[in-house]
C-alpha positions as CSV (number, residue, x, y, z in Angstrom):
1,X,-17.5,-1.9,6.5
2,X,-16.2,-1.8,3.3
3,X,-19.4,-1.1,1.2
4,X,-19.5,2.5,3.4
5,X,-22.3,1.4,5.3
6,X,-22.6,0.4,9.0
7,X,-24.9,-2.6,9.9
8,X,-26.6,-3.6,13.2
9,X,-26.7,-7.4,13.7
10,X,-28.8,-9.9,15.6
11,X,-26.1,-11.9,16.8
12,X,-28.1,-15.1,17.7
13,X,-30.0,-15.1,14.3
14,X,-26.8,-13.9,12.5
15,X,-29.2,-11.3,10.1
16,X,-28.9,-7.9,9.9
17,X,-31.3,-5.7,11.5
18,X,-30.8,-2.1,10.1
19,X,-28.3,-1.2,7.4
20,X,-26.9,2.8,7.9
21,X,-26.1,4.3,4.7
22,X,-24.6,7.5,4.4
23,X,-20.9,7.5,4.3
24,X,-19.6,7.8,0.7
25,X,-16.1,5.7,1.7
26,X,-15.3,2.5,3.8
27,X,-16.1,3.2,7.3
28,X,-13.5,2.7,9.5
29,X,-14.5,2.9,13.1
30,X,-17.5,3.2,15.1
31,X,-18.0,3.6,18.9
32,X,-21.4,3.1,20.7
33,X,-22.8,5.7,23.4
34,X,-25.8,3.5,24.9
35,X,-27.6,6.0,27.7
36,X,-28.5,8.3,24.3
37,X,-29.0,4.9,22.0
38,X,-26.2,6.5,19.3
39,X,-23.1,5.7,17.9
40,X,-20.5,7.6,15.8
41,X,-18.8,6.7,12.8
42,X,-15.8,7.5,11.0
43,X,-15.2,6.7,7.2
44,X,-12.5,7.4,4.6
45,X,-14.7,10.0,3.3
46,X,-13.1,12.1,5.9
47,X,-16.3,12.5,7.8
48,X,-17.8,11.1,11.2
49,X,-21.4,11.1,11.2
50,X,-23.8,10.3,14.5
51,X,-26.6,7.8,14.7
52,X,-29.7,6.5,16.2
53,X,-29.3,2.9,15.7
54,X,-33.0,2.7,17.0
55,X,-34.3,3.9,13.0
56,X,-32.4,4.1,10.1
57,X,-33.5,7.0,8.6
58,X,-30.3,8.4,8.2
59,X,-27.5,10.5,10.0
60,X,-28.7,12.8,12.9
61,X,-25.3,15.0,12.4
62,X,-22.5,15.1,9.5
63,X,-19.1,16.1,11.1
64,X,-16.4,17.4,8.7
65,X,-12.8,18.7,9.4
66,X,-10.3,16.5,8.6
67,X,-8.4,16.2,5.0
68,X,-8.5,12.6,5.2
69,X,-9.7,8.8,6.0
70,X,-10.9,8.7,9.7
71,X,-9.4,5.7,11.3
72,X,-10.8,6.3,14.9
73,X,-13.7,7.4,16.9
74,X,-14.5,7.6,20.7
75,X,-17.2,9.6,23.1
76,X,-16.0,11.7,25.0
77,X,-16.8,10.8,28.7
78,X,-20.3,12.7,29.1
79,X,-21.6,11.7,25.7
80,X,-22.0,15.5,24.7
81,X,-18.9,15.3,22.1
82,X,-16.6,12.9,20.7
83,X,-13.3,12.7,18.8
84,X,-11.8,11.7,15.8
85,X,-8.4,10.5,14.9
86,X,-7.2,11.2,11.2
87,X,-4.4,10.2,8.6
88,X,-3.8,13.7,8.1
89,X,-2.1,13.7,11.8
90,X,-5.0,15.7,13.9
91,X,-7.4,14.6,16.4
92,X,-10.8,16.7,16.4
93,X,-13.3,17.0,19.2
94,X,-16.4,17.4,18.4
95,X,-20.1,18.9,20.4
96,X,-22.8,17.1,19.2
97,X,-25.0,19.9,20.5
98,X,-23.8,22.5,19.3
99,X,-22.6,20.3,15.8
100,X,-19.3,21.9,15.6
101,X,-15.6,21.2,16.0
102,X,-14.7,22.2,19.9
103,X,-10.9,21.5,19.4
104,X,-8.1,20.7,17.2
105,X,-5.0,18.5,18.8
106,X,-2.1,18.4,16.4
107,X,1.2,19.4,16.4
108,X,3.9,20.7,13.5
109,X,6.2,17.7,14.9
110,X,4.0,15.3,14.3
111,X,3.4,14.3,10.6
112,X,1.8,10.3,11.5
113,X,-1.7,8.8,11.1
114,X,-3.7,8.6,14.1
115,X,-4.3,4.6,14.5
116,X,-6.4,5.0,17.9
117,X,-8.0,7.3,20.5
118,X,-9.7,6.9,23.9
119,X,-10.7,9.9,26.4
120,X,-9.4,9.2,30.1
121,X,-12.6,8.6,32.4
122,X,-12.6,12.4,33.7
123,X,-12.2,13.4,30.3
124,X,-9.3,15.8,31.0
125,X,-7.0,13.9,28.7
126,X,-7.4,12.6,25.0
127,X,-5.0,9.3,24.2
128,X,-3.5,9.2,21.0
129,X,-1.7,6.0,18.6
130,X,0.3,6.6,16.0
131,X,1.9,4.5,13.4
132,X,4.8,6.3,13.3
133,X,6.7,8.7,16.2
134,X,5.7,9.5,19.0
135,X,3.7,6.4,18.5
136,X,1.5,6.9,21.6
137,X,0.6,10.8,22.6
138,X,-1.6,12.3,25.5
139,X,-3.1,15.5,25.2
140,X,-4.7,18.0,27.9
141,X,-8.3,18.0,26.3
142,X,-9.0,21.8,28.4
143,X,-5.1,23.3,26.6
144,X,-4.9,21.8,23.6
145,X,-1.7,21.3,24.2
146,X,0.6,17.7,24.2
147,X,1.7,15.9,27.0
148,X,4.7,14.2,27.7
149,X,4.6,11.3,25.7
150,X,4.1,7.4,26.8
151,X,7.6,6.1,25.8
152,X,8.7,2.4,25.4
153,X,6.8,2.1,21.9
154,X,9.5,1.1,19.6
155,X,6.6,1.2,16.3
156,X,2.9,1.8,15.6
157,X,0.8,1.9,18.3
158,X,-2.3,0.1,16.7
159,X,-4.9,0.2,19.5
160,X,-5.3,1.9,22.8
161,X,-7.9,2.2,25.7
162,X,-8.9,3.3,28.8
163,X,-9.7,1.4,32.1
164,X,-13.8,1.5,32.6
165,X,-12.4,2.7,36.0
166,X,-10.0,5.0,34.8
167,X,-6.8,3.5,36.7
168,X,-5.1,2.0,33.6
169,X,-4.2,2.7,30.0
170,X,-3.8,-0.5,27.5
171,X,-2.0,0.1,24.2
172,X,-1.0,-2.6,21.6
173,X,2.1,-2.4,19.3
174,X,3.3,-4.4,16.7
175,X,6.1,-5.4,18.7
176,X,3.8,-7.8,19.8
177,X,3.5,-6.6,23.7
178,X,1.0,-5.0,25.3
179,X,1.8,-2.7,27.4
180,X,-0.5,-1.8,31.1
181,X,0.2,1.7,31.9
182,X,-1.0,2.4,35.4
């Protein structure tokens, strides 16, 4: 939201439930992990922060790293970490556990804001959007290290997922196509 909180709704009644405050900047993402009733969120304050949306009381865990506005979060397969995309051009994954930064996925040729990220359903690799080149990057989540990129993006990459089954890859560009990579 704009005001730097996050809200839980009652849909049918259209009222909020619980407002989270905590963020000093407009949150820009959130992503839900609902066997541990939790959600992450990432802000232009540069930090993600974790969630019990069962209280508000307040941030279980404050996650900082990045030089800039987060603009994407996602759980990492066994809800034990999650990630976090970044203007400043890196991708952190984070151990909720342990509350510290497990990983760092950048590289000195990229220099783009991370749009969107998704974990593959085994976890091994980490999908990446950018709005500028490479425009859609996979990384090996155990190395660090890139993978060969998924081509045919002529511009930003806005939005990206995973199959719930894992056999697919969905990205959408502002060419207007979305592309099924499977």
């Amino acid at each position: 939201s704009g005001d730097a909180t996050c809200i839980l709704w009652d849909i049918e009644r259209q009222t909020p439930i619980r407002t989270f405050v905590g963020h000093s900047g407009d949150v820009e993402s959130v992503a839900i992990w609902n066997p541990k009733s939790v959600f992450v969120s990432g802000a232009i304050d540069a930090t993600a922060k974790i969630w019990d949306w069962r209280d508000g009381t307040g941030a279980e865990g404050t996650f900082k790293g990045h030089e800039t506005d987060i603009n994407s979060v996602a759980w990492f397969p066994d809800g034990n970490a999650f990630a976090s995309g970044s203007d400043d051009s890196t991708i952190r994954l984070f151990d909720i556990n342990a509350h510290q930064q497990l990983n760092c996925y950048q590289n000195q040729d990229i220099f783009s804001t991370v749009t969107s990220i998704d974990f593959t359903k085994s976890g091994y690799y980490l999908l990446s959007g950018y709005d500028e080149e490479p425009f859609c990057q996979a990384w090996n989540t155990m190395t660090g290290e890139k993978e060969p990129q998924l081509d045919q993006h002529p511009t930003h990459v806005s939005s990206l997922q995973t199959a719930p089954n894992g056999y697919s890859i969905a990205t959408g560009c502002w060419d207007k196509i979305l592309r099924i990579w499977a």
